[in-house]
N, C-alpha and C positions, 0 to 999 in steps of 0.2 A: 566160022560159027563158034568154035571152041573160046578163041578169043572175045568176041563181041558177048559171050557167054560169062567169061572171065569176069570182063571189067564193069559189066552189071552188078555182078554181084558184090566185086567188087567197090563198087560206087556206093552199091546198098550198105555196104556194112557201115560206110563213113558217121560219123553226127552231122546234124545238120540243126538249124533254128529252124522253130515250131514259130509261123506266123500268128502274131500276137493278140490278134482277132481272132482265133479259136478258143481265147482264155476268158472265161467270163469272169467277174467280180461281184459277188453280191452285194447289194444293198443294202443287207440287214446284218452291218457289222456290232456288234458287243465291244463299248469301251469300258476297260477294267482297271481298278489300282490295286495288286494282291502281292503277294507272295510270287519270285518268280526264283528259278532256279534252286539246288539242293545242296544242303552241305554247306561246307566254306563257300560256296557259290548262293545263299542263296540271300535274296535282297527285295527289297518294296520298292514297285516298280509300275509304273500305268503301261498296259500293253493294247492291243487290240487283235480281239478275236474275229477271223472274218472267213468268209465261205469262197474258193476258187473251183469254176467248173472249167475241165478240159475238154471243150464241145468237139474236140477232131476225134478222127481212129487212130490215133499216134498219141502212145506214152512219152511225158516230156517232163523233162525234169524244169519246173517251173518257177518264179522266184518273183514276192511281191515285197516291195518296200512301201515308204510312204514317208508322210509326218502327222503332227498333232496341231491343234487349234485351238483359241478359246473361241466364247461365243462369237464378240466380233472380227473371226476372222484372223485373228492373229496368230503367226506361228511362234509355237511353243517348243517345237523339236522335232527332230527326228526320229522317224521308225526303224529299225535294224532292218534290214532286208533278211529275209528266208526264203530258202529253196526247198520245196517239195516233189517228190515222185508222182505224177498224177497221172494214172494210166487212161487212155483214150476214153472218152466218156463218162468219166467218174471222176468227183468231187473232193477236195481235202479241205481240213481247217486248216488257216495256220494261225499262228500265236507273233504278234508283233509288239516286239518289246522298246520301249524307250532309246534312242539311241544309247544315253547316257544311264538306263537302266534307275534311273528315277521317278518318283509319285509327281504327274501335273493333276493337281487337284483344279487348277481351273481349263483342263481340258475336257471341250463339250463337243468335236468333231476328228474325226480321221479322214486325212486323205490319203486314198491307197492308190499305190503307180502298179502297174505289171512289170518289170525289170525286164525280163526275157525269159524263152523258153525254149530250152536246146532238147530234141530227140537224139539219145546217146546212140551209140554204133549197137552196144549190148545192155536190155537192160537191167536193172539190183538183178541179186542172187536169192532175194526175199521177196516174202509178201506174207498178208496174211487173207486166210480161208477161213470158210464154214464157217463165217460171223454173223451171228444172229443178234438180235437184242429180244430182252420182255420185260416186262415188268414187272417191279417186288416190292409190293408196300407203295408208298410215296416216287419210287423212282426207276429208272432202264438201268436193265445190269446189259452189260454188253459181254459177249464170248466167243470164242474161236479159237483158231490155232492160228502159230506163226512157222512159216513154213522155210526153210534153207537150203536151196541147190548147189550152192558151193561143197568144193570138196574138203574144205576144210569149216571148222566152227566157229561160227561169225557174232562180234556183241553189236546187239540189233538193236534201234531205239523203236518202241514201240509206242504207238499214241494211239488215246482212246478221245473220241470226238462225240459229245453230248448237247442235245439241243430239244431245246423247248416247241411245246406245241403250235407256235406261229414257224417252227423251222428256223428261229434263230438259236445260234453257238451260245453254250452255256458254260462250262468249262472241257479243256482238253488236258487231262491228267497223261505221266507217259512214264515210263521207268525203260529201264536199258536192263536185257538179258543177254545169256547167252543160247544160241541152238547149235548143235553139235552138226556135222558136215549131214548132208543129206536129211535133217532132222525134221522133226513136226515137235510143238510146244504148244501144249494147251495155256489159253492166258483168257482172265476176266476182269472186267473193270465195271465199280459202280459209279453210276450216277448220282447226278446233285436232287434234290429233291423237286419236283416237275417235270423232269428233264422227260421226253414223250421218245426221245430216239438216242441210238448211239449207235457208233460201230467202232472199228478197231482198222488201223492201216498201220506199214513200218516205213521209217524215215530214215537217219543218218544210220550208218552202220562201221562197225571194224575186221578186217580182214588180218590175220586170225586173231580169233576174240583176246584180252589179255586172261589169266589164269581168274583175277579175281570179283570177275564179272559172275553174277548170280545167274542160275539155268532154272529159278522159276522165281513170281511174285512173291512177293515178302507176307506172306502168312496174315502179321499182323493189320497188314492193309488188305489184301484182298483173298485170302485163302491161299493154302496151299494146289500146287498143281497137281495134286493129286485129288484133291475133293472139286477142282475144277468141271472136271469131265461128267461128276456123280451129280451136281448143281446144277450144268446144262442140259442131262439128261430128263431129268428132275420138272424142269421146266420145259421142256420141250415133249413133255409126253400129252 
């Protein structure tokens, strides 16, 4: 018994692929040509903004690629594949950039693939909580905390996913912090003008964080994490 006990659990802990009919795809993707990346990284670029649901009870780390079109049909390129965390039931944007990281101004369609979708043995050491969104003026401020169970402090990309009153993606703005081992980090992000919804999830990360990764939002964009917590309250009363 002890054994047959064993190698269950053992079995369980394995990864395995998430059957690729549990992943939906929305229809109501946003084609964009913006600004993508920061820094010496950052360049103009047509990408596409698109909605994936994880319909099973299994978080799976998920990954869509695609390409680009004009009207008639014709291919103009490819999409960069992305992989995102999408825990059982719950929805992520992703952001799909140009292969080549270039503007097709006569791109009028996206074709999005599912790539695959592996359930890891254990999974992130993150997430985020307590995400609420409301509205300010013109648009949804989104809020919450990002939360770290590692025992060491992790630089966590975090994204904020904004969309409009028909439920289509409007922009997904994201910065990279750090959370200290065991931590919780208040973080808020504004929305674009319309925008009726937003929330907050975390994506790639680094184990241990490097020194010169920031441990809150950059003031000048989105407040400090200290008037975070006084704003949500603020609003939430």
């Amino acid at each position: 018994m002890i054994c047959l006990v064993a190698l269950a659990a053992c079995a369980k802990s394995k990864s395995h692929p998430l059957d690729l009919d549990y992943i939906r795809v929305s229809t109501d993707a946003r084609l964009r040509t913006d600004t993508v990346g920061v820094g010496t990284f950052e360049e103009h670029a047509t990408f596409v903004l698109v909605d994936a649901d994880n319909t099973s009870k299994e978080g799976a780390y998920v990954s869509l690629g695609g390409s680009l079109s004009d009207e008639g049909g014709t291919v103009l390129g490819k999409l960069r594949s992305q992989s995102l965390w999408i825990p059982g039931g719950e929805t992520r944007t992703f952001a799909l950039v140009d292969h080549d990281r270039k503007p097709r101004p006569s791109s009028a369609r996206a074709r999005i693939e599912v790539k695959g979708a592996l359930v890891p043995a254990v999974p992130p050491p993150n997430r985020a909580v307590e995400v609420r969104d409301y509205a300010q003026g013109d648009h949804i401020v989104a809020a919450g905390f990002i939360e770290n169970d590692a025992e060491t402090a992790g630089a966590i990309t975090v994204i904020a996913s904004f969309h409009d009153a028909d439920g289509r993606p409007m922009t997904r703005p994201f910065t990279l912090l750090k959370v200290g081992p065991h931590g919780k980090l208040p973080v808020q992000f504004a929305g674009p003008p319309g925008s009726k919804h937003g929330t907050i999830f975390t994506s790639d990360s680094i184990y241990p964080s490097p020194d010169n990764i920031p441990s809150e939002l950059d003031p000048a964009q989105f407040g400090s994490a200290a008037k975070i917590e006084q704003t949500f309250d603020q609003a939430t009363r």
